[in-house]
N, C-alpha and C positions, 0 to 999 in steps of 0.2 A: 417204199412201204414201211411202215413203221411194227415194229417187232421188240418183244420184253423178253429176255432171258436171266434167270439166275446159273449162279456159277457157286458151286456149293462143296466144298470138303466135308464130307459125313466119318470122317475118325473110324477106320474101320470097317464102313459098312455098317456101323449101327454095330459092332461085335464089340465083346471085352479081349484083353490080349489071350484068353484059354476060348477063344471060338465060339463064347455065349450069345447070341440076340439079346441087346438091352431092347424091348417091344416100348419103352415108354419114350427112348430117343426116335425110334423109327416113328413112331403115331405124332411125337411134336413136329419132326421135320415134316412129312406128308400136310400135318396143319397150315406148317408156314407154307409147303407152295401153294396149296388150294390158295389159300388167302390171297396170295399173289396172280397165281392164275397165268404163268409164264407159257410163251410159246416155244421155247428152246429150254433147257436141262440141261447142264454140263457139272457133272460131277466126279470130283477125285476122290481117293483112296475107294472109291466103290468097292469094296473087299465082295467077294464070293459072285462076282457077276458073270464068271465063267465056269471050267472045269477047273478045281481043285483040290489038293489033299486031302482038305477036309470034309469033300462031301456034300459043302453046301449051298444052297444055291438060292440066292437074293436076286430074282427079275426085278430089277429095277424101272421096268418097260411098264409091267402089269404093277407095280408097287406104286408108281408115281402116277398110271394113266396115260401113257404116250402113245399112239400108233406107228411111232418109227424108234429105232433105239438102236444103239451100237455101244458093246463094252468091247475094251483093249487092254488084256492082262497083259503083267510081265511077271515075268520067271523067281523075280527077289523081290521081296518087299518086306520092307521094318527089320531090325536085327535080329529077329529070329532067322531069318532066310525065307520067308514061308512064302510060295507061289499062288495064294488068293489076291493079290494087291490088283488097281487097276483103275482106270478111266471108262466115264459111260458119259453118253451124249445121245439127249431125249430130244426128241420135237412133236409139234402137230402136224407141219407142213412136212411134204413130200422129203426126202432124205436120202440119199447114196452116201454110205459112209464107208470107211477103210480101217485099220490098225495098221500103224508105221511104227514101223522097229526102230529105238534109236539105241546110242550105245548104251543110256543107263533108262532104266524106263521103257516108256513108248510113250505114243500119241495116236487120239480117235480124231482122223478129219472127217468132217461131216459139210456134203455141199448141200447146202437145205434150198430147193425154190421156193421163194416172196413170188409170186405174181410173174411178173416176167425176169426177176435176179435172182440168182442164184452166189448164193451168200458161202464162202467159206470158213469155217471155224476149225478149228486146233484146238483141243482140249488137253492141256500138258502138266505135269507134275515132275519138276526136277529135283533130285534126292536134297535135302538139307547137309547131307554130306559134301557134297561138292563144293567147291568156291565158286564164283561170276563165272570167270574164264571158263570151266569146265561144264559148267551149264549151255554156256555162249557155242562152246564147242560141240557139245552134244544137241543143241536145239539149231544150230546153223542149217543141217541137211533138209531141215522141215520147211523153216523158214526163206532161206535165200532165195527160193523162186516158188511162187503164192499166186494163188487166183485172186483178183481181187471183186466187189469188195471183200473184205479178211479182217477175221477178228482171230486174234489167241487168247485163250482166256485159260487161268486157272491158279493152285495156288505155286508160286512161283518161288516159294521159300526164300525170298528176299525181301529187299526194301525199296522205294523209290528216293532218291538224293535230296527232294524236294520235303518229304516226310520230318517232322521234326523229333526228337526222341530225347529219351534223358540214359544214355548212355552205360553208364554208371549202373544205376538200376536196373537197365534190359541184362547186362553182365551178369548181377547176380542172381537176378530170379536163373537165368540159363546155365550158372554154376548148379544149381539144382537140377536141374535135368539132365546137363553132363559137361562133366569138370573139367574133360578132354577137349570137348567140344564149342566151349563156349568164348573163350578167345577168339578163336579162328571163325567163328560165327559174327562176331562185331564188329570185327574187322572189315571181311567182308560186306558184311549190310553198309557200314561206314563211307566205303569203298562205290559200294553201288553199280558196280561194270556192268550188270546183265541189263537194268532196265535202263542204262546211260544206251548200250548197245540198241536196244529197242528203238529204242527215241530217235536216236541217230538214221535208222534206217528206214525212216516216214512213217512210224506208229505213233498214234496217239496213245496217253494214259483216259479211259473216259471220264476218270472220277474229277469233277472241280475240284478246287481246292476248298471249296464249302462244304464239300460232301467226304472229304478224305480221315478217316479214322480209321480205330484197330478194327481187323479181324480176326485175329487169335492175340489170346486166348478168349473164352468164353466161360462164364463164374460155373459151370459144369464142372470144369478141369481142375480148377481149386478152389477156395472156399477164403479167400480173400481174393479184393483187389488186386490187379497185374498191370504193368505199363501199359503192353500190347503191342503189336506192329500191324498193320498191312500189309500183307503178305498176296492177298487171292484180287488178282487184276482182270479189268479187261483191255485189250489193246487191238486197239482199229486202225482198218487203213483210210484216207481220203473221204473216201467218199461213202463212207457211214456219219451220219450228223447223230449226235449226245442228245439227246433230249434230257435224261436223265439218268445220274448212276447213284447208287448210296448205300448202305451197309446194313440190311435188316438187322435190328436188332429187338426183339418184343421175348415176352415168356416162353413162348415154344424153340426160338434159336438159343437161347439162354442154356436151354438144359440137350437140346436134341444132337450137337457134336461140340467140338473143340475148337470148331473155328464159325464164326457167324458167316452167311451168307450173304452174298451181293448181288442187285441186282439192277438192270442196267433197261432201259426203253432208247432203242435206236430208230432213227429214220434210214433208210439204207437206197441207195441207185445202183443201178449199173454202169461201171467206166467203160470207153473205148478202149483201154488198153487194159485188160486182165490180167496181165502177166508182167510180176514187176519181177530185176533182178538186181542183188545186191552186196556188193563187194562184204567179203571178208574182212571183219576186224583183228583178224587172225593173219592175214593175207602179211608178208613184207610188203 
């Protein structure tokens, strides 16, 4: 059964860092999915999608139009410490979803039925704090044993090895953002362990290499030009067939978060064997 999903970091929730509604970014992003017209939603930083300090509360269910929806907060999010941070994952089809605790973060799995398959997704956001390995570490428990077919998708705060970059440049725009930070950021991306880890373990990246560009940043965030990275992935197993993946980019993603949206049209089956497992790259 053939199936379109966007996978989308909305910055926030659509808030400014003091807890505001920007309404002009929420009403661009709702344009872009209309236009698209997805039948799965998988969105990070979804701020305010559950009970938090602040009170507030963004259904992202009712906001975007889904009859099935599942957010998954976690406790810390952004250097404030503030417990609105979180993951939502929308559909039209039929939905059974969970919240998995991991060590940093979490993750919304959602088993959605196509027809007679029953598709599973992971929708994950690992801190840009971390390096490969600690990502690898903390996304293993989710990962290692998976229904298939299986996609994870989300913004994975890394890079893929295959990705080309100018190096030099991504350094110092990221000395800007933080000086502490930005070494140990290049390095890793450089490095690339997490989606080398992926790949290794029968996931596909969907995006060709026709279709592969930046998702963050977006001329939103600054007011010049940026190198960019790709960062917000999807990753399939077997027996999901790529029809299409690519990088929304038009006037309403431009201004509506920090990272552009991706979205991806799969053909998807059912395997005989559901249940893959798979060694530890952690393991001796």
């Amino acid at each position: 059964m053939r199936f379109t999903i966007i996978t989308y970091n909305v910055e926030r929730g659509f808030h400014s860092r003091r807890h505001k509604l920007n309404a002009g970014r929420l009403a661009a992003a709702q344009k872009a999915v209309r236009m698209v017209n997805p039948d799965i939603l998988a969105l990070t930083e979804s701020c305010y999608g559950g009970k938090n300090s602040q009170k507030i509360t963004m259904n992202y269910q009712e906001i975007f139009g889904f009859p099935y929806g599942k957010f998954g907060g976690y406790p810390c999010f952004g250097p404030r410490k503030g417990n609105e941070g979180g993951n939502c994952l929308l559909s039209k089809y039929p939905m059974e979803a969970e919240v998995i605790k991991l060590a940093s973060k979490g993750a919304v799995r959602g088993r959605i039925t196509l027809e007679d398959t029953v598709l599973t997704i992971d929708v994950v956001h690992p801190s840009c704090s971390m390096d490969d390995l600690k990502k690898i570490q903390t996304l293993e428990p989710l990962i290692l044993k998976r229904a298939r077919p299986y996609m994870m998708t989300g913004d994975l705060n890394t890079v893929h090895p295959d990705d080309h970059h100018d190096w030099g440049r991504l350094r110092d725009e990221l000395m800007e953002f933080d000086k502490k930070m930005a070494y140990n950021i290049i390095s890793c991306w450089q490095q690339a362990v997490l989606v080398r880890w992926l790949l290794g373990i029968g996931l596909s990246d969907a995006f060709p290499e026709s279709r592969r560009e930046s998702t963050v940043p977006t001329p939103y965030a600054f007011n010049e030009p940026r190198a960019g990275v790709r960062m917000d992935f999807f990753f399939v197993s077997p027996e999901i067939k790529v029809i299409d993946a690519y990088v929304l980019k038009d006037k309403n993603t431009a201004k509506a978060s920090d990272h552009y949206p991706i979205v991806g049209v799969f053909d998807v089956k059912q395997p005989d064997n559901r249940v893959t497992s798979t060694q530890s790259i952690l393991s001796p």
